[in-house]
LUMGURO-315176 format. One line per field, with one value per residue (C-alpha): chain; residue number from 1; x, y, z. Coordinates in nm, 3 decimals. Layout:
! residues N
c [A ...]
k [NUM ...]
px [X ...]
py [Y ...]
pz [Z ...]
! end
This chain:
! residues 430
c [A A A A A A A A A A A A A A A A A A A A A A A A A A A A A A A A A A A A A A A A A A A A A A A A A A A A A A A A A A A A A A A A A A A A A A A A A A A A A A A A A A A A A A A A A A A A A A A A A A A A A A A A A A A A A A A A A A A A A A A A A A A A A A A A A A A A A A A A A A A A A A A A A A A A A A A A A A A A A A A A A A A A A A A A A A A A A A A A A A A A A A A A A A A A A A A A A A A A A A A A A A A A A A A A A A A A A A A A A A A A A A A A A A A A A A A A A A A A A A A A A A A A A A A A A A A A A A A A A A A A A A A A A A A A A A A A A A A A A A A A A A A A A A A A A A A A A A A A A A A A A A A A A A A A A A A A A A A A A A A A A A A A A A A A A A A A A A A A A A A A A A A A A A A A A A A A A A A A A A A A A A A A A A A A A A A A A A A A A A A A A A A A A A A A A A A A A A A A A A A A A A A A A A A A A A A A A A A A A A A A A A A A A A A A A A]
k [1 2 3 4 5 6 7 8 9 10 11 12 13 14 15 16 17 18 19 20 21 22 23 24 25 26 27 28 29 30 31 32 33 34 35 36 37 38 39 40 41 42 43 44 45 46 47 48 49 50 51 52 53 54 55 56 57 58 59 60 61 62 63 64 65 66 67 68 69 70 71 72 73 74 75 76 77 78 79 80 81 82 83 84 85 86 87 88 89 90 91 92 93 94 95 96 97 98 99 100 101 102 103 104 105 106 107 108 109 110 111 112 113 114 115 116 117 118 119 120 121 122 123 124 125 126 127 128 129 130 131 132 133 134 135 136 137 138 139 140 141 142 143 144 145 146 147 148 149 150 151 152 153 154 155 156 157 158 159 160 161 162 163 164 165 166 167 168 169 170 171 172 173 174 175 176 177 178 179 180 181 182 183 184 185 186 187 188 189 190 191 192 193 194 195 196 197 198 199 200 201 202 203 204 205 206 207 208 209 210 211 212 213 214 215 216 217 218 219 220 221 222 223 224 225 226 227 228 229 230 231 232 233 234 235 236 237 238 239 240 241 242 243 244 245 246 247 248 249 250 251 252 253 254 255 256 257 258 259 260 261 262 263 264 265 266 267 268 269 270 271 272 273 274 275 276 277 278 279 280 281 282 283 284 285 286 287 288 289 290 291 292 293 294 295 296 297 298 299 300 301 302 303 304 305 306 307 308 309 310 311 312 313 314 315 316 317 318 319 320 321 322 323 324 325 326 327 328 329 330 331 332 333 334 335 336 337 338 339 340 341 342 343 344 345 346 347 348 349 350 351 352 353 354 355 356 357 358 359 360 361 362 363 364 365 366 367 368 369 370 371 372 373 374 375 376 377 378 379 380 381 382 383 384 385 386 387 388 389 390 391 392 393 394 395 396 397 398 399 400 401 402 403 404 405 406 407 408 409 410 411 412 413 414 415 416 417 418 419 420 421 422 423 424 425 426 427 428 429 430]
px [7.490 7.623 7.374 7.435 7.407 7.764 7.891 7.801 7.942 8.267 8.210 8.144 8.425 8.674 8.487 8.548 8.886 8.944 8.747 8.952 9.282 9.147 9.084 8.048 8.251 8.602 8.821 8.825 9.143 9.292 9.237 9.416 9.718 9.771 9.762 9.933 10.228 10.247 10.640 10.677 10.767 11.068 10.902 10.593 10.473 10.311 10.033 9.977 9.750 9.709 9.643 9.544 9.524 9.586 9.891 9.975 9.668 9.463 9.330 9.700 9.948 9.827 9.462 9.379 9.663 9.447 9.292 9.604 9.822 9.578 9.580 9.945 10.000 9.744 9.958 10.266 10.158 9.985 10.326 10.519 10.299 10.390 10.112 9.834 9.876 10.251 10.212 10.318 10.083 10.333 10.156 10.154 10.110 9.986 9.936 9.721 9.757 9.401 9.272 9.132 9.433 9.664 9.401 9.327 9.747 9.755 9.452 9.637 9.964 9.807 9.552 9.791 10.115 10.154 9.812 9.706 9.449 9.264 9.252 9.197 9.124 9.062 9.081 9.038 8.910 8.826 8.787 8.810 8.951 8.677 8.452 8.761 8.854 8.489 8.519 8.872 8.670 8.914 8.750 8.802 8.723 8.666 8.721 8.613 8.287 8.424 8.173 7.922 8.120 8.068 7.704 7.720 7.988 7.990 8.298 8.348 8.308 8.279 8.386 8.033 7.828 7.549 7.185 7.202 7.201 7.499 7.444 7.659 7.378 7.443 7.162 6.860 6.812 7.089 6.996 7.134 6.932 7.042 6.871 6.775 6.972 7.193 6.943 6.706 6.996 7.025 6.634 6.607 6.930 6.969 6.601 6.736 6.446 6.631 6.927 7.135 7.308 7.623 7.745 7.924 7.747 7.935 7.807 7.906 7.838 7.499 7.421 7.485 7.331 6.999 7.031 7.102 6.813 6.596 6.674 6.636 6.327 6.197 6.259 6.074 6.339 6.293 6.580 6.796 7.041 7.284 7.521 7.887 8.031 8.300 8.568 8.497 8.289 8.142 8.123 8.086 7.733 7.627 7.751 7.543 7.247 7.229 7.304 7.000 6.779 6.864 6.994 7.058 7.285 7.528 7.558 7.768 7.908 8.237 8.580 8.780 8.922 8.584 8.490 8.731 8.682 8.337 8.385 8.592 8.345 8.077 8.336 8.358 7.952 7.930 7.651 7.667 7.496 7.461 7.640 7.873 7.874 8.159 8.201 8.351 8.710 8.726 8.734 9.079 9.350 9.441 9.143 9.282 9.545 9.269 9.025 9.287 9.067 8.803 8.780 8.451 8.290 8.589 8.418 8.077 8.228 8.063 8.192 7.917 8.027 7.956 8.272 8.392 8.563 8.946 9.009 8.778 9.043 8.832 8.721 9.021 8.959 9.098 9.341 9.464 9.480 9.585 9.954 9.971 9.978 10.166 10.454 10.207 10.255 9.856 9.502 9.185 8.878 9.010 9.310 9.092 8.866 9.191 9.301 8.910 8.965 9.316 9.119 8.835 9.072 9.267 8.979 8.846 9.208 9.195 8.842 8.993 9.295 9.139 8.885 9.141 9.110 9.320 9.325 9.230 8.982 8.724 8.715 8.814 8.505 8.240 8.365 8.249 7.912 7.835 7.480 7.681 7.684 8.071 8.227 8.617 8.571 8.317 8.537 8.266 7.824 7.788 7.790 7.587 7.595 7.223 7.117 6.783 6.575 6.379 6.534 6.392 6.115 6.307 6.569 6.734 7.067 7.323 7.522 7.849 7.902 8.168 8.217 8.548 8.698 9.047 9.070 9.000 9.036 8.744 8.479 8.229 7.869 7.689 7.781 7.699 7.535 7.248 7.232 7.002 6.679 6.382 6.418 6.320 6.565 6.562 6.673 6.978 7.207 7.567]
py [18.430 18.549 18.746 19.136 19.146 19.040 19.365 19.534 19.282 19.375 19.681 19.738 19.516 19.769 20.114 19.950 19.831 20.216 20.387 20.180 20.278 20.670 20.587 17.893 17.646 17.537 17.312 16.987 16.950 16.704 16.978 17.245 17.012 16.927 17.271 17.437 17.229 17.355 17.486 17.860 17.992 18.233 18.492 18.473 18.767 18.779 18.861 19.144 19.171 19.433 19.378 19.668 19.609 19.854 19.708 19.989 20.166 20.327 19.974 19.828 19.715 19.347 19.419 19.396 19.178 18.808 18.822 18.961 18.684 18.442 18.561 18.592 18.234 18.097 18.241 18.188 17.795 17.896 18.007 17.704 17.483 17.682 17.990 18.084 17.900 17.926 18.286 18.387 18.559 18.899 19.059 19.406 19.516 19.872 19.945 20.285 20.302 20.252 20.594 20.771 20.957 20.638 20.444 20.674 20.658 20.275 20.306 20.558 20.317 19.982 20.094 20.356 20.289 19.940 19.884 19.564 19.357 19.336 19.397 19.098 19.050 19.434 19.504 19.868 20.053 20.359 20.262 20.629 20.514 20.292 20.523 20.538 20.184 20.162 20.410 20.241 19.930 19.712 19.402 19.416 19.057 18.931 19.206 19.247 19.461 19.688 19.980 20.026 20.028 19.712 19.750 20.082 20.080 19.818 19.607 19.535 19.234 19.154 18.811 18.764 18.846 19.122 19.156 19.573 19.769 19.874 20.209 20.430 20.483 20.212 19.948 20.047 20.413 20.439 20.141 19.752 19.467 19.138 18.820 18.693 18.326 18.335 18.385 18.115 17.905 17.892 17.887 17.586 17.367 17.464 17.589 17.965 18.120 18.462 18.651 18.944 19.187 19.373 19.673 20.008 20.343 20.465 20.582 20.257 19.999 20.110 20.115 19.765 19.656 19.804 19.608 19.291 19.372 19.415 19.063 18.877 19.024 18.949 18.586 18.597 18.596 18.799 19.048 19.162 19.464 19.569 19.919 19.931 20.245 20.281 20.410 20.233 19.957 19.771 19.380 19.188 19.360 19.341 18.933 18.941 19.070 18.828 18.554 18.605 18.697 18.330 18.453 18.115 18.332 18.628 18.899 19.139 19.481 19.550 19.475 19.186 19.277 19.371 19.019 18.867 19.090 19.003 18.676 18.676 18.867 18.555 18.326 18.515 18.517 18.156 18.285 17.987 17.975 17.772 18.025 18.340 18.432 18.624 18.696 18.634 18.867 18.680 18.377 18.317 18.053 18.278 18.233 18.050 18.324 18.569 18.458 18.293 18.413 18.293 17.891 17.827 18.085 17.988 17.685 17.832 18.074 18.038 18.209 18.258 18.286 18.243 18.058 17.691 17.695 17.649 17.443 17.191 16.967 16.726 16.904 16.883 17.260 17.357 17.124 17.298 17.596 17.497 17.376 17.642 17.852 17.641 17.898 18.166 18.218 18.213 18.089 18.292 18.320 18.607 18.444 18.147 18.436 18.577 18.221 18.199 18.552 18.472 18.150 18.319 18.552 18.271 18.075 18.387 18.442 18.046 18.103 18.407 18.214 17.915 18.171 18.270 18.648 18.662 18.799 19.128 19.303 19.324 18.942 18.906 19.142 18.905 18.597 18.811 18.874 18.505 18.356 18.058 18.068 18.097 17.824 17.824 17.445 17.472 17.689 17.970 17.907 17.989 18.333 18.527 18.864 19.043 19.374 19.386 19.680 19.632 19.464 19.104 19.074 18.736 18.567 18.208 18.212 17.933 18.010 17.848 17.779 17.699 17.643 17.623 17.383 17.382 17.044 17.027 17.413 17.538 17.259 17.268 17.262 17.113 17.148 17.506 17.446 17.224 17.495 17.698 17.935 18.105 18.434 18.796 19.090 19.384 19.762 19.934 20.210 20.184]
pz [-8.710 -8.378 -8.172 -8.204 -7.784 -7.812 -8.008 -7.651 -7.436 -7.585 -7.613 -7.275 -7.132 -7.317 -7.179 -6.830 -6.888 -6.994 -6.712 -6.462 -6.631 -6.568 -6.188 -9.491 -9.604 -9.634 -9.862 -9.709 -9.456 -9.693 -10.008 -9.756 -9.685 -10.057 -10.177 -9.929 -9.925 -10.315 -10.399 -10.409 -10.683 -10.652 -10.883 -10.688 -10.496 -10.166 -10.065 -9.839 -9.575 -9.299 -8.935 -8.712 -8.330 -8.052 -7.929 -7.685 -7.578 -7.277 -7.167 -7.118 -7.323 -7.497 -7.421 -7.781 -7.936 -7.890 -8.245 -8.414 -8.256 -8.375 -8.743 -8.690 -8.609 -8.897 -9.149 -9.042 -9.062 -9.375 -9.550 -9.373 -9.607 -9.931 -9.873 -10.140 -10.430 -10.429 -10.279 -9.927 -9.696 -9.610 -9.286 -9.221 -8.854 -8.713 -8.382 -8.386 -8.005 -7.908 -8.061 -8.325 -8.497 -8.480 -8.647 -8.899 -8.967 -8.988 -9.204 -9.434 -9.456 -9.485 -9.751 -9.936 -9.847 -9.833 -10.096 -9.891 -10.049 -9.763 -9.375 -9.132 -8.744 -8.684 -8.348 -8.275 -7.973 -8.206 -8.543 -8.715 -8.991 -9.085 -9.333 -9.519 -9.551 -9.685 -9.955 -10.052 -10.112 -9.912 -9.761 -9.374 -9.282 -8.956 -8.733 -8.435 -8.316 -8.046 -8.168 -8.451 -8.768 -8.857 -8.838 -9.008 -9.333 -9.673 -9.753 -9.352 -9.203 -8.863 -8.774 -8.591 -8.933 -8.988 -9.060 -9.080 -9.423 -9.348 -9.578 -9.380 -9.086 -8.776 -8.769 -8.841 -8.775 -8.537 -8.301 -8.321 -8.219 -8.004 -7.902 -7.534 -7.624 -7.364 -7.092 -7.281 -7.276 -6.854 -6.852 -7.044 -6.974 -6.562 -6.506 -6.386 -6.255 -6.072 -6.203 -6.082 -6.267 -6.086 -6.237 -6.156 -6.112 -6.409 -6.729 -6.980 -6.708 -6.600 -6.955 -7.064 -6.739 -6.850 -7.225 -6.978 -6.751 -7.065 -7.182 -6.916 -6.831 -7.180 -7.103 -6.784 -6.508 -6.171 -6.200 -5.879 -5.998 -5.772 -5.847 -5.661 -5.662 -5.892 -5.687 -5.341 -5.443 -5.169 -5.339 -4.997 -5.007 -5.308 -5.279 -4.911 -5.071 -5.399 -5.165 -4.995 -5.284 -5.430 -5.726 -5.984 -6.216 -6.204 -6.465 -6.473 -6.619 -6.514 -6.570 -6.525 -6.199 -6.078 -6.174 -5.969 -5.623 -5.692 -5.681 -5.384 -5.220 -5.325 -5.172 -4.862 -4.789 -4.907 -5.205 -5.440 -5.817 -6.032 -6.302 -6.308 -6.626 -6.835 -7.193 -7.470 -7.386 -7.052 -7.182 -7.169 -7.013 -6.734 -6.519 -6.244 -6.186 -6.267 -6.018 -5.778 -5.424 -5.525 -5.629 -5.567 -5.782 -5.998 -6.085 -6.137 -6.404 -6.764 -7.075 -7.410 -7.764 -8.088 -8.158 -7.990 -7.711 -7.833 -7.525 -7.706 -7.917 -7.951 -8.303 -8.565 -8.653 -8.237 -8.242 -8.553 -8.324 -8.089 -8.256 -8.447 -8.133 -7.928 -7.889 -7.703 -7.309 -7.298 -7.501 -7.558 -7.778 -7.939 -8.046 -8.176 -8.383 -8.551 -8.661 -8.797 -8.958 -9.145 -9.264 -9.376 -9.627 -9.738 -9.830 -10.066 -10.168 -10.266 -10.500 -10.625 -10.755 -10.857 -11.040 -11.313 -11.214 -10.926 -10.556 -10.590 -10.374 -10.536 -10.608 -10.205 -10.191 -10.379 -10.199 -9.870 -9.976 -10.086 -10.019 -9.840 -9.405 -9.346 -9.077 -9.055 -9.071 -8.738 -8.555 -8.555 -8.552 -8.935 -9.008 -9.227 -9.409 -9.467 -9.568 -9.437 -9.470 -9.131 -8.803 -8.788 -8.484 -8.386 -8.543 -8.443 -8.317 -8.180 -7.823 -7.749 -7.419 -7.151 -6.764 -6.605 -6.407 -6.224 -6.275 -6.674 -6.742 -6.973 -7.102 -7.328 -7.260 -7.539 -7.923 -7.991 -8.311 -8.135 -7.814 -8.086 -7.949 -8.157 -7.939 -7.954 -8.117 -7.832 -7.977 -7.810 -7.903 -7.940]
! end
């Protein structure tokens, strides 16, 4: 199961992006080929699914589209290859403009209007309309964890799994829990010792700095924090002084375009690491554009996941991907996750079918809550869905990992289901 630190991380990277804009298992590939390449039927009817993503929104037009393109693209070759047992996939898109009364419309259409069976690759910076997709009993499958809902409601899904009760209350009394892998991870494979953590003297950013102070203080680094201000920030001495506090890693809590002055700013005072490290929204094919000032820290930037790296084609399951989204300008983990999330409801859409009852929801529903660790043929570190009644103490959880390089682009470090750590579960509020 992906580590709930993550649900932050995103978080996070989306309240910056908008305080900047105010200043288990699979049918086997050869099953898949052979049934989807099945004749439709002419009397067949589709299947409708809905996708919500903020398409226009505060954080900039496109900032949330990488998960919907991705489930875009897997059924579009999905339906190229004869669809659902002789059903096409029919997509319905909403773009709820990155708040709460346009999500609660696209909720309202999708569910009532357009009675899809299920949602997929939710990607919603206010996810109002989430209580009521709950209480419609519509499976919301693989979505992505931009605030608490998917910690908080039944019959939603994220596409990183969850532990919680998910009862209506987020977490466990109002508080989620994350693991320390990711710092384990750089203690045990580079022998990081001393890590800073940059962030912005504004409200969401000093936040999530604290959560990543917390962590890698529970694994036993020394911490140096340094705060920019958000309106003039002052990088070149923040980069002086973690240069010459021999920092080994680089945290940070800010946007991308903080990320990259930052790193020019590194550049500029010569402070070298052995890791910069980004998340999982940064993780993208634009970096060299992104971070173009900057090519030494460039090459010392690391991206952590809980799904493999789609620059990795090595693995059948990317290269899958990766043709199937051969027609977008750019590549990204999110669009990978989407593909993963339009795989994961066409594999319950598949048992429902081959189940003699048919793909309704509620048999889309039961194929969510299975016992079984979910995959998307390896794409993702096998995710789970719990409802435990206390937050576990530790828990063991998988990291994916990546470093770029100009020369190779983004390369994998290690298989991600062998990076695994034994590591604690730290409380934090949403």
């Amino acid at each position: 199961m992906r580590p709930r630190p993550r649900v932050a991380e995103t978080a996070v990277a989306v309240l910056l992006l908008l305080a900047a804009t105010a200043c288990g298992s699979r049918l086997p590939e050869s099953d898949f080929e052979h049934r989807a390449t099945t004749p439709v039927p002419r009397t067949a009817e589709p299947l409708r699914v809905g996708i919500i993503a903020g398409a226009t929104s505060p954080v900039g037009d496109g900032a949330f589209t990488g998960p919907r393109d991705g489930a875009k693209a897997y059924f579009d070759r999905l339906n190229a290859r004869g669809g659902i047992d002789g059903r096409k996939v029919e997509v319905r898109e909403c773009d709820d403009g990155g708040s709460g009364v346009g999500n609660n419309e696209c909720v309202h259409r999708l569910i009532e209007e357009d009675k899809v069976v299920a949602l997929v690759a939710t990607t919603a910076l206010d996810y109002a309309g989430a209580e009521r997709v709950s209480r419609a009993r519509v499976p919301d499958i693989g979505g992505q964890p931009i605030g608490p809902a998917y910690d908080t409601y039944p019959h939603l899904y994220s596409i990183y799994g969850s532990l919680a009760p998910r009862n209506g209350t987020t977490g466990w009394d109002g508080k989620q829990y994350g693991g320390t892998e990711v710092y384990r991870y750089f203690k045990r494979e580079h022998g990081a010792r001393t890590a800073a953590v940059v962030s912005y003297n504004q409200s969401a950013s000093a936040a999530y700095a604290r959560l990543v102070v917390q962590g890698l203080k529970a694994e036993g680094y020394e911490v140096v924090t340094e705060q920019v201000d958000f309106a003039l920030p002052n990088f070149r001495a923040a980069a002086a002084d973690l240069k010459e506090r021999g920092a080994d890693l680089v945290f940070d809590a800010m946007d991308t375009h903080g990320n990259a002055r930052l790193c020019r700013a590194m550049d500029e005072v010569g402070a070298d690491v052995t890791a910069k490290v980004t998340n999982v929204q940064n993780w993208t094919s634009t970096v060299a554009e992104d971070y173009k000032d900057a090519p030494r820290c460039r090459n010392a930037l690391w991206a952590t996941g809980s799904s493999r790296n789609h620059e990795d084609t090595g693995q059948a399951a990317v290269r899958e991907f990766r043709d199937g989204t051969k027609g977008l300008k750019t590549h990204s983990q999110w669009q990978l996750e989407g593909w993963a999330a339009a795989m994961w409801f066409t594999d319950a859409a598949r048992s429902c079918a081959a189940s003699g009852e048919g793909v309704t929801r509620a048999c889309v529903d039961r194929f969510m809550n299975r016992d079984e660790p979910y995959t998307a043929d390896g794409l993702l570190v096998p995710v789970r869905f719990e409802h435990l009644d206390e937050p576990p103490k530790t828990r063991r959880t998988c990291v994916s990992a990546a470093r770029w390089q100009d020369t190779k682009g983004w390369v994998s470090q290690g298989e991600m289901n062998d990076n695994c750590f034994d590591v604690p579960q730290l409380p934090y509020e949403p």
